[in-house]
N, C-alpha and C positions, 0 to 999 in steps of 0.2 A: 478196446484193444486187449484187455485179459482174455477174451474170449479167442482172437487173434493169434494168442501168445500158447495158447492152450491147445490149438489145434494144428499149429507149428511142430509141438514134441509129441502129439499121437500122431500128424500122418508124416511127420521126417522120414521114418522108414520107406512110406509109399514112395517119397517124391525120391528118392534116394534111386531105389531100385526102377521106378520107373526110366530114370534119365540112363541109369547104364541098359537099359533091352533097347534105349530109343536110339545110343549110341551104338549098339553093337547092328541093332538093325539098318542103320544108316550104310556102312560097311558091307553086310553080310554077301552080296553079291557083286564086291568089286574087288578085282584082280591083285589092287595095290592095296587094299582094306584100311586101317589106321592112316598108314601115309597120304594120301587125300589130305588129311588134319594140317600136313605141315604145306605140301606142298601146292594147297590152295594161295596161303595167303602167299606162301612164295613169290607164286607169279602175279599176283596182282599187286607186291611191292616192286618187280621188277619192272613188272611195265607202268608204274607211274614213274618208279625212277629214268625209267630211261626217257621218255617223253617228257615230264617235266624236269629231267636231272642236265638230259645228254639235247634233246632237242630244243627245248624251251631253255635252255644254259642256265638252271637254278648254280647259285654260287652257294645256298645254304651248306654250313659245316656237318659232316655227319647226314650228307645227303639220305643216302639210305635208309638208316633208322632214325633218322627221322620222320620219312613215310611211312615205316615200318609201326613204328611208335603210334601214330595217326591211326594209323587201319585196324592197328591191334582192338585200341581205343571204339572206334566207330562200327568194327563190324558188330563188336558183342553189345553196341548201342543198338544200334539196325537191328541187328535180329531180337532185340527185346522187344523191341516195339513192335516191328512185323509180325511178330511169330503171336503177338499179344491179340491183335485187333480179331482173329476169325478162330482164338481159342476152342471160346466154348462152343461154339462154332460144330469146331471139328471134333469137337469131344463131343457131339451129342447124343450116342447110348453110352457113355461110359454116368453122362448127369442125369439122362433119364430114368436109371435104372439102380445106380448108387447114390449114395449121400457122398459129398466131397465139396468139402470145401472150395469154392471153386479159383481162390488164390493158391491153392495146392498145385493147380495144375500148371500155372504160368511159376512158383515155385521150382518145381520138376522140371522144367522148359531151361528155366534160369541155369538148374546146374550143369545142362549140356553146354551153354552158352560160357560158362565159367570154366567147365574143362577143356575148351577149343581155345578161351582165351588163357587161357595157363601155360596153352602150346604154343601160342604163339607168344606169350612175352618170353619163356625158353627159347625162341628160336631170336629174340631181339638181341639177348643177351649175347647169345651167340655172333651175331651181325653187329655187335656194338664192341665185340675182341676181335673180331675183323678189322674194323674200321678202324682198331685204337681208341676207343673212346676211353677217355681215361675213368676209370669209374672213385666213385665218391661217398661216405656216407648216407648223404642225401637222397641216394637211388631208394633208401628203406622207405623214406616216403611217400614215395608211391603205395605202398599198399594204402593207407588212408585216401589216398585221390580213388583209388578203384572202388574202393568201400563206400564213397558220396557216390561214385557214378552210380553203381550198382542199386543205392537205396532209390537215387531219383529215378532209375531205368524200369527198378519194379512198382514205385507209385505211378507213374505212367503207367508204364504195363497193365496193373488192375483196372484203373480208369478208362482206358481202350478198349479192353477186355469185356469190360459194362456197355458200355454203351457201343459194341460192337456186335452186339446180340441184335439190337433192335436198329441201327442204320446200317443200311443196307453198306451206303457208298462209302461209308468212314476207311473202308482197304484204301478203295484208289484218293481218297484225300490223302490219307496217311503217307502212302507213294509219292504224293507229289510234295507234300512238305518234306518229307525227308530226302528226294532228292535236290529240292532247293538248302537243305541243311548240309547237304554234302560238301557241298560247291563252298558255302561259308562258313566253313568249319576251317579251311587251312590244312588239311590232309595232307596236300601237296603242296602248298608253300605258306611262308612267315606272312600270318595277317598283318602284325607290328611295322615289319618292312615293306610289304606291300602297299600297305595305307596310310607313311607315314605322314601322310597330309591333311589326314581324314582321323583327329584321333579321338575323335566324339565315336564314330565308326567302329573303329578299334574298338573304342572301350564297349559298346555297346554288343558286340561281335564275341570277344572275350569274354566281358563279365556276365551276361542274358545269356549266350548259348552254354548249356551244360555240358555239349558236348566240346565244343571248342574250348571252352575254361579246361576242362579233364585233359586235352589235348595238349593244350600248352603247358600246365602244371605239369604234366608227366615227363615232357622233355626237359622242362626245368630240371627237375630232379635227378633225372636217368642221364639226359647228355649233358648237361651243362654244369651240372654239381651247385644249381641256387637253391635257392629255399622258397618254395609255394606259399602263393598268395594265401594265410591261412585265414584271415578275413572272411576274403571271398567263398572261400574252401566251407567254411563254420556257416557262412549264410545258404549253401544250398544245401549243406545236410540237414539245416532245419528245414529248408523248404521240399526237400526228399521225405524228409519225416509227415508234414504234414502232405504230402500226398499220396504216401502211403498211409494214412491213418483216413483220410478222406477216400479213400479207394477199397478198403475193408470196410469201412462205413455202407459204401452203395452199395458190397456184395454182398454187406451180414445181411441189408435191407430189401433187397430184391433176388436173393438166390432161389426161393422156393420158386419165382415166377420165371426161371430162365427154362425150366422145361417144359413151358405150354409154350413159349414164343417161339423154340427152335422147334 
């Protein structure tokens, strides 16, 4: 990990600068350029609100951001992992022909995903003085929930990352679990109330999914003004640590060999 720790403050600058030319280039040929940012997640809080809000009659308080809350949570899950599994991948003359640490590059990846998710917990806030949500001390909390998600997002990340060099099919596995993770995460409605019949379910839903725990904790704090389960919270930032300690481990151990395999 000292080695890890070391190549974090010599290529910070790289991964810095890379994420803003990747974000300017995202933009550079669209009409509405930045606003895209906002007005993506926009509409796909509207239209779960309205489908699950206005047709499917959710009574959940704080309808809105509540989905809002959810997606903000999940997209910057998604796209960790996504953007993770055909990396290196897709970097392949940038590691054929540089040295670079190759958790630098899903690093740099990371802080595009972190400034779309900045934008959108701005625009929650926003949607949460709409709504009247009355706001609380406890909303500070959240930044610790985002800081576990993030750690377990990137030990994942590195791990896909590896072993997405050498299986071919790991994209479309990844696809299909994470859309099965969609659906049982609660994006759009209360696991709790949903299942209160099933609360083995629950717990298992809640406490085993990283993203659904991040999900729930977050509204905990932001709409409800309670206090996160910090138990649960403390048991996956160790288990974020050791998979990002286990995911540097595979890269220190097989990075020379990812440019004869791509």
């Amino acid at each position: 990990m000292k080695k890890f720790f070391f190549n974090l403050k010599k290529y910070y600058k790289y991964a810095v600068y890379s994420a803003k030319a990747e974000l300017k280039s995202e933009v550079a040929d669209s009409y509405l350029n930045w606003l895209w940012w906002i007005i993506e997640p926009l509409c796909f809080m509207m239209i779960y609100t309205f489908v699950f809000g206005t047709v499917f009659g959710s009574t959940e308080k704080y309808f809105a951001s509540f989905v809002f809350v959810g997606l903000t949570a999940w997209e910057f899950f998604n796209r960790m992992i996504v953007g993770s599994v055909k990396l290196i991948i897709n970097n392949r003359d940038l590691v054929s022909k540089v040295y670079l640490p190759k958790y630098i590059l899903l690093l740099s990846k990371s802080f595009t995903y972190l400034f779309k998710m900045f934008i959108s917990v701005i625009i929650c806030f926003i949607l949460m003085v709409y709504e009247q949500v009355p706001f609380s001390w406890t909303i500070l909390l959240c930044i610790p929930i985002f800081i576990v998600l993030y750690i377990v997002s990137f030990g994942l990340g590195m791990i896909l990352m590896h072993f997405g060099v050498t299986l071919n099919d790991l994209g479309n596995l990844t696809n299909i679990a994470l859309r099965m993770v969609f659906y049982l995460s609660g994006i759009f409605y209360n696991i709790q109330d949903k299942l209160a019949r099933h609360q083995k379910l629950v717990f298992v839903l809640l406490k085993a999914n990283p993203i659904a725990f991040s999900m729930n904790e977050l509204r905990k704090v932001m709409l409800y003004g309670q206090i996160p389960d910090f138990l649960v919270l403390g048991i996956w930032l160790v288990l974020g640590l050791l998979l990002c300690a286990y995911g540097v481990h595979v890269i220190h151990k097989n990075e020379n060999s990812y440019a004869k395999v791509i």
